[in-house]
C-alpha positions as CSV (number, residue, x, y, z in Angstrom):
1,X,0.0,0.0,0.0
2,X,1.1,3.3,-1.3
3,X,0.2,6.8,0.0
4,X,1.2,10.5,-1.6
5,X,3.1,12.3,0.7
6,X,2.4,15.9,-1.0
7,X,2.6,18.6,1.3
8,X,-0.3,21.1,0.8
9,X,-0.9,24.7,2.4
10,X,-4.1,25.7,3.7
11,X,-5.9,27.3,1.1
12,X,-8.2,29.5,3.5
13,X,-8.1,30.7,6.9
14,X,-8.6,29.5,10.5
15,X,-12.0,27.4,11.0
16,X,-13.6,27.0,7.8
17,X,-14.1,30.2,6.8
18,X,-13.8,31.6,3.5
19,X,-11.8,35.1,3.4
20,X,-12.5,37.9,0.9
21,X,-10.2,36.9,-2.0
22,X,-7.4,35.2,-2.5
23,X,-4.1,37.0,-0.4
24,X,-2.2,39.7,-2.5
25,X,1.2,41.1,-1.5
26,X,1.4,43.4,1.1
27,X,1.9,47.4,0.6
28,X,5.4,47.8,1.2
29,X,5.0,50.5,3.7
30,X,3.5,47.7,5.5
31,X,6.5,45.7,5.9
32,X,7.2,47.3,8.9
33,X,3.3,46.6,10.7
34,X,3.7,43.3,9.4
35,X,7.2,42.9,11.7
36,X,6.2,44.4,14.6
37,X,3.2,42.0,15.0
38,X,5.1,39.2,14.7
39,X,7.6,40.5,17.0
40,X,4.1,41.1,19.4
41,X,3.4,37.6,18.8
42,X,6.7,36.1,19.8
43,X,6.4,38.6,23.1
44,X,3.8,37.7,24.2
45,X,4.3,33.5,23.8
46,X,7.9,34.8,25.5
47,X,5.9,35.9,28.4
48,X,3.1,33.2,28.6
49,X,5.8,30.7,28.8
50,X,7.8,33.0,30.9
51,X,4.8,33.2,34.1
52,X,5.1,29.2,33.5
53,X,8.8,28.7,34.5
54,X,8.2,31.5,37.1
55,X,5.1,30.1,38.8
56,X,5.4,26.5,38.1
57,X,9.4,25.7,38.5
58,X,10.5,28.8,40.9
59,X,7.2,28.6,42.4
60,X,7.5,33.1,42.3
61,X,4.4,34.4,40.3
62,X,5.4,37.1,37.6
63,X,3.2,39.8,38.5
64,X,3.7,42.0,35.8
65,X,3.8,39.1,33.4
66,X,0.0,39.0,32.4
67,X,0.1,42.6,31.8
68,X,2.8,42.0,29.3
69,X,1.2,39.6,27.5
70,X,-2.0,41.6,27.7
71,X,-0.5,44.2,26.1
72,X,1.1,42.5,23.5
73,X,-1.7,40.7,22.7
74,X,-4.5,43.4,22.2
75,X,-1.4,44.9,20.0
76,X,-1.0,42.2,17.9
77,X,-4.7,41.5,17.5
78,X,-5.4,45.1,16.2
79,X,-2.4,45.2,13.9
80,X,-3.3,41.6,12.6
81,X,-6.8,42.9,11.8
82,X,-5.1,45.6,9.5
83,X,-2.5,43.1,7.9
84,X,-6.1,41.0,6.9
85,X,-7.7,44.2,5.2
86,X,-3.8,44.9,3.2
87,X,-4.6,40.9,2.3
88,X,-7.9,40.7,1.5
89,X,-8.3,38.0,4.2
90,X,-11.2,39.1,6.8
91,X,-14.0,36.8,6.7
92,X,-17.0,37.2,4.8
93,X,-19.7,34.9,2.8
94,X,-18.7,34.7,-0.8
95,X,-21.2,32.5,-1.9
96,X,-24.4,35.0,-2.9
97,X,-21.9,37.6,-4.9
98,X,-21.4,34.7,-8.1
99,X,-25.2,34.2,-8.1
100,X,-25.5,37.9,-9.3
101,X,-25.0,39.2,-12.9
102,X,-21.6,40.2,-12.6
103,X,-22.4,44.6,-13.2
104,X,-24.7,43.9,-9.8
105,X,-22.0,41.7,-8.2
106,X,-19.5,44.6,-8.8
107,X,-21.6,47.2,-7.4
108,X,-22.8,45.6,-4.3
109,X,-18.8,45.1,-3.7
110,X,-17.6,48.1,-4.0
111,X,-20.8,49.6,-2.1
112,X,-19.9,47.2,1.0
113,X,-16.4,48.5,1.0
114,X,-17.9,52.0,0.6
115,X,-19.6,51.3,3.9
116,X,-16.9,49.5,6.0
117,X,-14.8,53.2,5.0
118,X,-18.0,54.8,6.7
119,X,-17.8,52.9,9.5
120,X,-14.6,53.0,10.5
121,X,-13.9,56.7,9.7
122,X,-17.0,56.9,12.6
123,X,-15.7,54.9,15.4
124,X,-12.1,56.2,14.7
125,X,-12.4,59.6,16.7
126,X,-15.0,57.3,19.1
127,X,-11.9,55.1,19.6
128,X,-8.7,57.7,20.3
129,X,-11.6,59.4,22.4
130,X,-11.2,56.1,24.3
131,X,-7.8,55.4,24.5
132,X,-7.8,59.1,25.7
133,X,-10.6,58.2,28.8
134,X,-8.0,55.3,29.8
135,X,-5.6,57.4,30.5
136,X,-6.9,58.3,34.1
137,X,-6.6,54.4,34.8
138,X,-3.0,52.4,35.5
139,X,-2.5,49.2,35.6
140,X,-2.1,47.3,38.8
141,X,1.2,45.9,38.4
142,X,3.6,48.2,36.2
143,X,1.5,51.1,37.3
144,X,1.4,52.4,33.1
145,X,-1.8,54.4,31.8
146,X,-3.9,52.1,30.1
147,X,-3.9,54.5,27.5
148,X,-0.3,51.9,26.4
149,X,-3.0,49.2,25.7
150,X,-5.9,51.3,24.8
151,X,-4.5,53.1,21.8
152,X,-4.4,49.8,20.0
153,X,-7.6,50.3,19.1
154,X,-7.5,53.6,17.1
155,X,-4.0,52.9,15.8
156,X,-5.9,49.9,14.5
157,X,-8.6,51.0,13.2
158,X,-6.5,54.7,11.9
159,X,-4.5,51.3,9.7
160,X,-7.7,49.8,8.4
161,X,-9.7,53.0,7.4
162,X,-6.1,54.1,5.2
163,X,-5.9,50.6,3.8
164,X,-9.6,50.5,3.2
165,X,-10.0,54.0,1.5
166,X,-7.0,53.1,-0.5
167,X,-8.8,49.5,-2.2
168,X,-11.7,51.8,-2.5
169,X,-10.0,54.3,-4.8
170,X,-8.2,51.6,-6.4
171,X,-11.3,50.3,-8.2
172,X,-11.6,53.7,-10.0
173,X,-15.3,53.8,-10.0
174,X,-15.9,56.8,-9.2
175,X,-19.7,56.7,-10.4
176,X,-20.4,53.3,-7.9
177,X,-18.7,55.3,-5.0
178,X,-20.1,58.7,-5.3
179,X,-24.2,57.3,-5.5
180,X,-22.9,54.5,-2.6
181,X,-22.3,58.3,-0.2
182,X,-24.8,59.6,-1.5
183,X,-27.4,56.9,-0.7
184,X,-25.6,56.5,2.8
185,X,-26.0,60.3,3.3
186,X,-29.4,60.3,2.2
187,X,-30.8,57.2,4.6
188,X,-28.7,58.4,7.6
189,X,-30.1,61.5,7.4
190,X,-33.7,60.0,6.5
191,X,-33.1,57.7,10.2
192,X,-31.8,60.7,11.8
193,X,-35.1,62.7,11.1
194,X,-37.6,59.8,12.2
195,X,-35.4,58.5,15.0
196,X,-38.2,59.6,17.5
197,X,-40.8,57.8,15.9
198,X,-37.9,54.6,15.9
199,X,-36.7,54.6,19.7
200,X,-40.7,54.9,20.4
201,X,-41.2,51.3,18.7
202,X,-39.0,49.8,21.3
203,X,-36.9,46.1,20.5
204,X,-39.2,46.4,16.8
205,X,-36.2,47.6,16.3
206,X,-33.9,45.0,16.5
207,X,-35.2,42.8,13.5
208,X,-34.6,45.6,11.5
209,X,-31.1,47.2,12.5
210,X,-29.7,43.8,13.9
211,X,-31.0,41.4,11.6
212,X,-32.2,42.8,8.0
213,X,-29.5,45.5,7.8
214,X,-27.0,42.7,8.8
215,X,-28.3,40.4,6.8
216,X,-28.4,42.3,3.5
217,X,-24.5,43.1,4.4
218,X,-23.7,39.5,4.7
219,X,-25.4,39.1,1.1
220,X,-23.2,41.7,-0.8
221,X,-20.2,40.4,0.8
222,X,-19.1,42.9,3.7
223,X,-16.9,41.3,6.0
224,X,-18.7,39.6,8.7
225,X,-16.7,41.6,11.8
226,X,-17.9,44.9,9.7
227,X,-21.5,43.7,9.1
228,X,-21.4,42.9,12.8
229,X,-20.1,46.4,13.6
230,X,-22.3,48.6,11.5
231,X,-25.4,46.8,12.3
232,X,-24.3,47.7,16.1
233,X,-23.7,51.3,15.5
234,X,-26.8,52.1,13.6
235,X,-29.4,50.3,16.2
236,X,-27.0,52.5,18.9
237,X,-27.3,55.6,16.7
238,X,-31.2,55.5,15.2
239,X,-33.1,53.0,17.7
240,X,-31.3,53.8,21.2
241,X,-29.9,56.5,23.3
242,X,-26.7,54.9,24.3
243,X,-23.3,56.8,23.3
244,X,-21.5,54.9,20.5
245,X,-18.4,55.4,23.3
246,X,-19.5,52.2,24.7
247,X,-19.3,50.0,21.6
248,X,-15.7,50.6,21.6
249,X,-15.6,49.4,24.9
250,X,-17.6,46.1,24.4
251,X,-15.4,45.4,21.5
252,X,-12.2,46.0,23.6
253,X,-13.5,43.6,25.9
254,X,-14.4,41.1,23.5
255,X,-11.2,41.0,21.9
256,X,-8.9,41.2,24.8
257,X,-9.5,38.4,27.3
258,X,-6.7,36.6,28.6
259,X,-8.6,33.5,27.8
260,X,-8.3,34.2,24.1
261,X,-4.4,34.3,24.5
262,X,-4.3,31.0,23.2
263,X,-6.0,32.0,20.1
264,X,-3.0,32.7,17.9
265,X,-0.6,30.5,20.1
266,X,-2.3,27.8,18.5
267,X,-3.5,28.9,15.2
268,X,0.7,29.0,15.4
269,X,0.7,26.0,16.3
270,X,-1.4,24.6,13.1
271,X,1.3,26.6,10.8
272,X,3.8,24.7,12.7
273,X,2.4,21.0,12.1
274,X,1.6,21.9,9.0
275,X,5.5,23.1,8.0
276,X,7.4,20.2,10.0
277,X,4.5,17.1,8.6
278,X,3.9,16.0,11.9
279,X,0.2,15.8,11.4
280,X,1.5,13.8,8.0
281,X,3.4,11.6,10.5
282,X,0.1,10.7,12.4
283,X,-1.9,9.8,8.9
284,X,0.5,7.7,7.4
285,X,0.8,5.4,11.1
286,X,-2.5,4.9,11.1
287,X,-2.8,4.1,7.6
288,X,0.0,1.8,7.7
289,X,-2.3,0.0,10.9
290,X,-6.0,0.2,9.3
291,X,-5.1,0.2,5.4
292,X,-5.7,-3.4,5.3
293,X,-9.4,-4.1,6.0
294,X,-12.3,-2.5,3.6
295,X,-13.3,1.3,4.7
296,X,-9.6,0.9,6.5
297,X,-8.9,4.3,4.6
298,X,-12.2,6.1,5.6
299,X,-11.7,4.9,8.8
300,X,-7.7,6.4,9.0
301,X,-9.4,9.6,7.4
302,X,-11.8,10.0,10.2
303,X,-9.0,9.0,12.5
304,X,-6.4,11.7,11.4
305,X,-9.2,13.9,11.5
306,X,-10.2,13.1,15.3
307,X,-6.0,13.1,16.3
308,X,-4.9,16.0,14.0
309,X,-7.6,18.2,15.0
310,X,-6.6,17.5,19.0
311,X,-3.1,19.3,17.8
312,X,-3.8,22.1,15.5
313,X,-6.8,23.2,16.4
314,X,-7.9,24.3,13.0
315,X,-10.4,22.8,10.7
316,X,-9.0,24.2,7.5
317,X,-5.0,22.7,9.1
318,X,-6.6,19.3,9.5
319,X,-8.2,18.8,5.9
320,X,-5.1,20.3,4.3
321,X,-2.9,17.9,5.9
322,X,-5.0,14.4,5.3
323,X,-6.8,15.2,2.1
324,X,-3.3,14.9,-0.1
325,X,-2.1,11.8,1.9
326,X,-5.1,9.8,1.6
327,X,-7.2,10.9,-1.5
328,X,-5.0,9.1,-4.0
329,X,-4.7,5.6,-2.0
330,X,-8.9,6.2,-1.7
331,X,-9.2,7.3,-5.7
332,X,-7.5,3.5,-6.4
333,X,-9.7,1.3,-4.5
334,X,-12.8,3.0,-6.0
335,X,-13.6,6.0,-3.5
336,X,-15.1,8.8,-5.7
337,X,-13.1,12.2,-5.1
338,X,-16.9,13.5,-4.0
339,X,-17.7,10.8,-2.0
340,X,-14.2,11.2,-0.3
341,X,-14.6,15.1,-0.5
342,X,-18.0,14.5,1.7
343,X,-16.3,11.9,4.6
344,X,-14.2,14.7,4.9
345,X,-16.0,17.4,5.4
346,X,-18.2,15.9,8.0
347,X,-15.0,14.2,9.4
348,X,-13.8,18.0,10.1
349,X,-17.4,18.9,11.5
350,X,-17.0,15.9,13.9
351,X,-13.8,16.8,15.2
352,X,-14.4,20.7,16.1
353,X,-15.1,19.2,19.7
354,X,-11.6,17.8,20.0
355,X,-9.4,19.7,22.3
356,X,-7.6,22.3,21.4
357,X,-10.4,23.6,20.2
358,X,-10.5,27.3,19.5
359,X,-14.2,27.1,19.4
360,X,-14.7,25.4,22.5
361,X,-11.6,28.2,23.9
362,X,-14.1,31.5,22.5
363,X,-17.2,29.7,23.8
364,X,-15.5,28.9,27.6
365,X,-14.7,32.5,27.7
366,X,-17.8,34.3,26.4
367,X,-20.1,31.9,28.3
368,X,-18.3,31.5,31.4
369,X,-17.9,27.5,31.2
370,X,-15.2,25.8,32.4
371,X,-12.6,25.3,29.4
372,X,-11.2,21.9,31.2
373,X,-14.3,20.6,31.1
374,X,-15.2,21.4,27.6
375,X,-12.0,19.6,26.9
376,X,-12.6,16.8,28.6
377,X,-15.9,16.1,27.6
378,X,-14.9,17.3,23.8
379,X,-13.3,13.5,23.2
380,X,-16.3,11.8,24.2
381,X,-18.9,13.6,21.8
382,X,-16.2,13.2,19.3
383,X,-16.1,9.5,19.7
384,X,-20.2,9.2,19.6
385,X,-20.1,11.4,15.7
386,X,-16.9,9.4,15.0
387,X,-18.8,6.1,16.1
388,X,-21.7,6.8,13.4
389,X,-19.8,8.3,10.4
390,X,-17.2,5.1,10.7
391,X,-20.5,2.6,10.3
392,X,-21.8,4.7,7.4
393,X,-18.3,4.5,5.8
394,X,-17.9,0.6,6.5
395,X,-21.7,-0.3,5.2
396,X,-20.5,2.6,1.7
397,X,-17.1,0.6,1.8
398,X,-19.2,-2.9,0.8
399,X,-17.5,-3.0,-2.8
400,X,-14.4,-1.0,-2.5
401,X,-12.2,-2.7,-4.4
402,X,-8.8,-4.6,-2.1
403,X,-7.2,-6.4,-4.5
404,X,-3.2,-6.1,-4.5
405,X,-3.7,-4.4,-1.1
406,X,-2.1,-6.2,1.8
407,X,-1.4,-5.8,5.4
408,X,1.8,-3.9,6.5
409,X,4.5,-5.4,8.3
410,X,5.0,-5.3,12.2
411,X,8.6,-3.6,11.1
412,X,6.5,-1.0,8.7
413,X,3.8,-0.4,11.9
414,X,6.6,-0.3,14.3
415,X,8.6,2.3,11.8
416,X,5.5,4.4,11.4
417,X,4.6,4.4,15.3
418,X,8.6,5.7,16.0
419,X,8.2,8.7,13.4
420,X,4.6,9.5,14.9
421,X,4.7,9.0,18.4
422,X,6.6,12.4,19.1
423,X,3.3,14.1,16.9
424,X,1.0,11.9,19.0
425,X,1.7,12.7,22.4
426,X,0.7,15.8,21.3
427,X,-3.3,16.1,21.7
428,X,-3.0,13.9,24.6
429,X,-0.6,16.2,26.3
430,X,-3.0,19.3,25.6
431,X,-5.8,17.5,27.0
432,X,-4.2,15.9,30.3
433,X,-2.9,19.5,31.1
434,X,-5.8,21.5,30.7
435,X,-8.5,18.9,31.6
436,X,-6.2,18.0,34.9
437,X,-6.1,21.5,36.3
438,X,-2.5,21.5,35.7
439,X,-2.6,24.6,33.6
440,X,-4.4,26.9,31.4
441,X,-5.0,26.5,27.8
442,X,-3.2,29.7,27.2
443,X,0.3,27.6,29.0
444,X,-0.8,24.9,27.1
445,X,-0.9,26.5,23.7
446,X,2.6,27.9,24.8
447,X,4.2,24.6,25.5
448,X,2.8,22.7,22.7
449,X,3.9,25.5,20.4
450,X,7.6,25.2,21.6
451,X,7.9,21.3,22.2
452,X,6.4,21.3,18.1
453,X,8.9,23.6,17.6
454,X,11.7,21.6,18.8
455,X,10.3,18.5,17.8
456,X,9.7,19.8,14.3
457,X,13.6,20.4,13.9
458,X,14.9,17.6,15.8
459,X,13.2,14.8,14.1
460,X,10.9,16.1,11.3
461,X,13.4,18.1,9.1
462,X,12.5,21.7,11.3
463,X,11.2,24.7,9.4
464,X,13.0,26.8,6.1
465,X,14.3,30.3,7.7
466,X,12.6,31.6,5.0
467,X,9.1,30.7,6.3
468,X,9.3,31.7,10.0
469,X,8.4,35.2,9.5
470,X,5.3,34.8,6.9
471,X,4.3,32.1,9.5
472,X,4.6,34.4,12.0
473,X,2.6,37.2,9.9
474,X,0.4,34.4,9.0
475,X,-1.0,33.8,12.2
476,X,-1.0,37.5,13.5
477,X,-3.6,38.2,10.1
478,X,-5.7,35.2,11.1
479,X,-5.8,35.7,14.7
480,X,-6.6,39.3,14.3
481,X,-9.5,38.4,11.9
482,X,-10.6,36.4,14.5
483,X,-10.7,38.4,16.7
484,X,-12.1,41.6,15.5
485,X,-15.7,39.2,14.7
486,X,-15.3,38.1,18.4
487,X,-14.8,42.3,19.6
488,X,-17.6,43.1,16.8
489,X,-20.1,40.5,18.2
490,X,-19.9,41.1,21.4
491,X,-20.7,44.8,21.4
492,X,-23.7,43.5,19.5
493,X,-23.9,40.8,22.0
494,X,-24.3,43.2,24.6
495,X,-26.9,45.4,22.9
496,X,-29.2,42.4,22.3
497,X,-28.8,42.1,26.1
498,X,-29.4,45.9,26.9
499,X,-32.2,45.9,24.8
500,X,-34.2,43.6,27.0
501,X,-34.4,40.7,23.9
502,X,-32.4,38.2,26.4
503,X,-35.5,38.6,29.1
504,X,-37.8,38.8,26.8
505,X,-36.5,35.1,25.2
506,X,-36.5,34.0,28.3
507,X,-40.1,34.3,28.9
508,X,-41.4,32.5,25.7
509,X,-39.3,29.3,26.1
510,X,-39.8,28.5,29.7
511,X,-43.2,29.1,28.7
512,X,-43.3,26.8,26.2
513,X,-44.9,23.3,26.9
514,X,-42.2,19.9,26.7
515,X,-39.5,22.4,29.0
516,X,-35.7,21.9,28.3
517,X,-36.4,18.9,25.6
518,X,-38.3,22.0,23.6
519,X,-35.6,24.1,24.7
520,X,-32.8,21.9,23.6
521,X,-34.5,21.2,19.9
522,X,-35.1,25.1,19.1
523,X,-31.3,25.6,20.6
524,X,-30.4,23.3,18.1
525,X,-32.3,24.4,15.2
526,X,-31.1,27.5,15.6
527,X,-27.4,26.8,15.7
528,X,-28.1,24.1,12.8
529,X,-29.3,27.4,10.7
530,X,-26.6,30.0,12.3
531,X,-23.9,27.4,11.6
532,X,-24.5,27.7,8.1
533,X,-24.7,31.7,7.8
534,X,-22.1,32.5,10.4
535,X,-19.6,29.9,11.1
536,X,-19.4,29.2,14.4
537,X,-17.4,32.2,16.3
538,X,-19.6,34.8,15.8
539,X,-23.1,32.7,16.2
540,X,-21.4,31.8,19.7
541,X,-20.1,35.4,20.9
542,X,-23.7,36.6,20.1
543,X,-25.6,34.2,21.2
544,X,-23.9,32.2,23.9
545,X,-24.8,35.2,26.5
546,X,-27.9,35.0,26.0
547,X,-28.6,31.0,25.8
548,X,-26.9,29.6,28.6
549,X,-28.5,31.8,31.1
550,X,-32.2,30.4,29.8
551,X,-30.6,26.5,29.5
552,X,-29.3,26.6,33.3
553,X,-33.0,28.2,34.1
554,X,-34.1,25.0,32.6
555,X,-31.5,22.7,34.3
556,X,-29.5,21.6,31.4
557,X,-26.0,21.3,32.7
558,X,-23.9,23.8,30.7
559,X,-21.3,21.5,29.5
560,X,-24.0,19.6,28.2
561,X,-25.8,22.6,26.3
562,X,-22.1,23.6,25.0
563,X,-21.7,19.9,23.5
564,X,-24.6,19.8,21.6
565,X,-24.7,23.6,20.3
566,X,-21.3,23.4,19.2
567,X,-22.1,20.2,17.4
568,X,-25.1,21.7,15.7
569,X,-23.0,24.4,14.5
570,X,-20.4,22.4,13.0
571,X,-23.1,20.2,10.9
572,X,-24.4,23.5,9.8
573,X,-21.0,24.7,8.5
574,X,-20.9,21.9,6.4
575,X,-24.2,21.9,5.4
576,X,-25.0,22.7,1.5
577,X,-26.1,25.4,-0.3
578,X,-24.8,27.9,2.5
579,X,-22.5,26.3,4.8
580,X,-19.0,27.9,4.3
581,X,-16.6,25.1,4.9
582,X,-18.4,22.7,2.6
583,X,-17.3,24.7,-0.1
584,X,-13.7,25.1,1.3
585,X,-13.7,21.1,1.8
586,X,-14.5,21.2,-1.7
587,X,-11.5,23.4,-2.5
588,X,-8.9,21.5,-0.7
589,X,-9.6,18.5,-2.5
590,X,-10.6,20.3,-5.4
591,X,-13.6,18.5,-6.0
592,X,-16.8,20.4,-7.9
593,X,-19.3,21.3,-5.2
594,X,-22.0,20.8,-7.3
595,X,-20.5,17.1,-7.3
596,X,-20.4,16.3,-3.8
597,X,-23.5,18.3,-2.7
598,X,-25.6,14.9,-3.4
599,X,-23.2,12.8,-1.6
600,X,-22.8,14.9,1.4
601,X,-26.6,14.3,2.9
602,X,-26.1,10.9,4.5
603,X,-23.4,11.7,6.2
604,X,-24.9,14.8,7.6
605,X,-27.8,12.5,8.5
606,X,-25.3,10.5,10.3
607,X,-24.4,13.5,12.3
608,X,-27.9,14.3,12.3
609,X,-28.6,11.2,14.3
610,X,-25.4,11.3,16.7
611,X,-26.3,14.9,17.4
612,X,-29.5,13.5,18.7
613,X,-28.2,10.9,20.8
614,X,-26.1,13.4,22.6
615,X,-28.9,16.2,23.2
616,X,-31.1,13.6,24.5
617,X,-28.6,11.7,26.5
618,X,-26.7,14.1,29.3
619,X,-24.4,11.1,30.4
620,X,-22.3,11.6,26.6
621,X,-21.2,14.8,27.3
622,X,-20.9,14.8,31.6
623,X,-19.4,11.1,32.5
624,X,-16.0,12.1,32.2
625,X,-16.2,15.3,34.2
């Protein structure tokens, strides 16, 4: 048995999400933006790993260590959300833009980049105002104005609105942007005038600024963190009284939580496994143990999907590295690419509950769960989807083809276990550490990024100088992508909350007849249909506030509620016509998606039916806690 060792790059960003275009060469005036947020980066690991030694070996806390990193971090995040505008790379749905005639298409583009200039060139001044307001506050440790950390935030946003003006005048259609202000001007001031008539019709307003006017933004293509934004700041501006000031806040505070230090330690960590092969290593030992038997390859898929995923983190990461390795062994015993295409896009939907997680990481921290215990119970729910899709692959298997294909050696296993151990002890590591108490994920993230480091050069060949600082750059863009939808969605978390919706919810469902089994369908109905609109970050940071408060009301154990909302989400990503990382499945193994949309269903219905099992039964996602 043969298998293709390829090495492939990601071909989109962190978590199945499609980014705006494909990534163009920075502005050379960025060069130096681009450097200091990977030197931000490295800081900030430096000082992660640095309160380890400190508190864990010396047994001396670094006091002023967290602020460091704190510092570095909100830094990093806001200058990594600037690199992904000079990119092209900040998530957005590109799927409704082809279905236009292409004249539309164009305009509705440039309109939506019209608007994200609006927007920012509006909460700019809010935001130096801000940084200005934190200057009367020091932090505890270094005693420093918070202004330091605060004027990440304008600095940021001062890059974006430049770099976003620029692309703007770029497209030379002067006609599209002139009638684009025009329109705006006209509507704001048409909002401004019967704004008293709006704040009298109370949360009315809400489907209309927060849903409709977001919605239509998602449509034409606006990046999701800027539909999120501007949907905020004209309910706050037409439907409410509350100063705009505070929406800088809440997306501060969104973006900035210690918790979501692990964030871009471990989409670093994907880069790194997927530069040294040691998710490749993992692959090809369990294909050299499984290859054997019929569906032995769709079974060493879904494997390498359940292990690789416990390392990097990183949806996209995990199909890039097993699609190449196993597609072309699959292809000869008489897999179809879309029948291969759709095992592993619901493979990657089954293993978003595998530790590290970043999902489960964001949802810990904007729901207030316990990360170790999202981790632990993460492996079991994993095992129940991975229990289902493997006896939907053996029964499809029935007439795969096995002739010339024989058993490896014990001297080939025991080769392939020597190279892959090292990669192995990987997710197991991660998940001992953080589900034992030991440590946090952020120290985790830290640890497992330097031990893959090492690792990588010691026994996998190590990583090209050459590629250190793109990696590096790599990871600050993604993160900070990341992160401004998680900053964007909560400010519009928090003015769903203010607005009284959250109380208001409350009060139809626990009046609803069937209790926390009716509960616990809508939850998942709704995250099934988010899921495929969203992706999963932003449905959490908006919603997660909201729902767990109504689902401990009811008492469904959080824990619980998190397993089966995060799994609802992830069938929904993959879900055709909308879900996002279907189509970037189809793209890494370049596969039609018109081909594998028919092939995709039972699998889904596989899900479908494990998702069930683990709403209804509490015991999946609690007996390991």
């Amino acid at each position: 048995m043969q298998l293709t060792d390829t090495r492939s790059e990601p071909e989109a960003a962190l978590g199945g999400i499609e980014t705006m275009t494909e990534p163009k060469r920075a502005e050379g005036w960025m060069r130096p933006v681009e450097c200091l947020a990977a030197a931000l980066l490295l800081v900030m690991i430096t000082m992660v790993l640095a309160n380890v030694f400190f508190r864990y070996v010396l047994a001396t806390p670094l006091i002023w260590g967290d602020e460091v990193a704190s510092l570095s971090f909100i830094w990093m995040a806001m200058l990594g959300a600037a690199i992904a505008v000079d990119r092209h790379e900040h998530m957005k749905l590109t799927i409704f833009l082809p279905m236009m005639p292409p004249a539309i298409a164009r305009m509705a583009e440039i309109a939506g980049q019209v608007l994200v200039c609006v927007l920012l060139l509006r909460l700019l001044p809010v935001a130096v105002e801000y940084a200005y307001e934190e200057s009367f506050i020091t932090s505890p440790a270094l005693g420093l104005p918070m202004t330091w950390r605060a004027a990440a935030l304008p600095v940021g946003m001062g890059l974006m609105t430049v770099l976003m003006v620029l692309s703007v005048v770029r497209t030379r259609e002067w006609r599209i942007i002139a009638a684009t202000l025009v329109v705006t001007a006209a509507v704001v001031a048409l909002l401004w005038f019967v704004r008293p008539t709006m704040l009298g019709i109370g949360n009315w307003n809400l489907p209309l600024y927060l849903g409709l006017f977001v919605a239509v933004l998602l449509v034409v293509g606006v990046p999701i963190a800027f539909c999120f934004a501007l949907g905020t700041l004209s309910y706050l501006t037409f439907a409410t009284n509350a100063p705009v000031f505070v929406m800088i806040g809440r997306i501060d505070e969104g973006m900035s939580s210690l918790i979501l230090l692990s964030v871009p330690v471990f989409v670093l960590l994907g880069c790194i496994l997927d530069a040294t092969g040691m998710g490749r290593a993992i692959v090809m030992f369990l294909a050299s143990l499984m290859g054997h038997i019929k569906a032995g390859m769709s079974y060493v898929l879904l494997g390498s999907m359940f292990l690789v995923s416990g390392i990097s983190g990183s949806k996209v990461s995990d199909m890039a590295t097993v699609a190449p390795a196993l597609f072309p062994e699959m292809k000869r015993r008489g897999h179809s690419p879309p029948e291969m295409t759709a095992l592993l896009a619901t493979g990657a939907a089954m293993a978003d509950t595998v530790p590290p997680s970043i999902v489960l990481i964001v949802l810990g921290s904007v729901a207030g769960v316990s990360i170790a215990g999202l981790f632990t119970s993460g492996f079991a729910i994993a095992m129940v989807l991975l229990v289902v899709l493997a006896l939907l692959a053996r029964w499809k298997a029935r007439h795969e083809i096995m002739d010339g294909i024989r058993r490896a050696s014990p001297r080939d296993i025991g080769r392939a276990l020597l190279i892959a151990v090292p990669a192995l002890v990987l997710p197991f590591m991660i998940r001992s550490l953080v589900g034992g108490g030991v440590a946090t994920a952020t120290e985790v993230s830290t640890i497992a990024v330097v031990y893959a480091f090492v690792i990588g050069i010691v026994l996998y060949g190590g990583i090209p100088r050459a590629r250190l600082l793109p990696m590096l750059v790599e990871t600050a863009a993604m993160s900070g992508a990341i992160l401004l939808i998680l900053g964007a969605a909560s400010s519009m978390a928090w003015a769903l909350t203010q607005s009284g919706f959250a109380r208001d919810l409350m009060a139809i469902v626990t009046a609803l007849p069937g209790g926390w089994a009716t509960f616990m369908l809508a939850s998942v109905v709704i995250f099934l249909v988010l899921g495929c609109i969203l992706e999963g970050l932003p449905a959490l940071v908006l919603l997660a506030p909201i729902m767990f408060p109504i689902a401990r009301s009811l008492g469904i154990h959080d824990i619980h509620y998190a397993m089966v909302i995060v799994t609802a989400m992830n069938i929904g990503l993959m879900a055709p016509p909308i879900g996002i990382g279907f189509y970037i499945a189809c793209k890494i193994a370049k596969v039609p998606a018109d081909a594998v949309m028919g092939r995709i269903w039972p699998y889904l219905v596989a899900l479908l039916i494990g998702l069930g099992v683990i709403a209804a039964v509490p015991w999946f996602s609690t007996a390991l806690l």
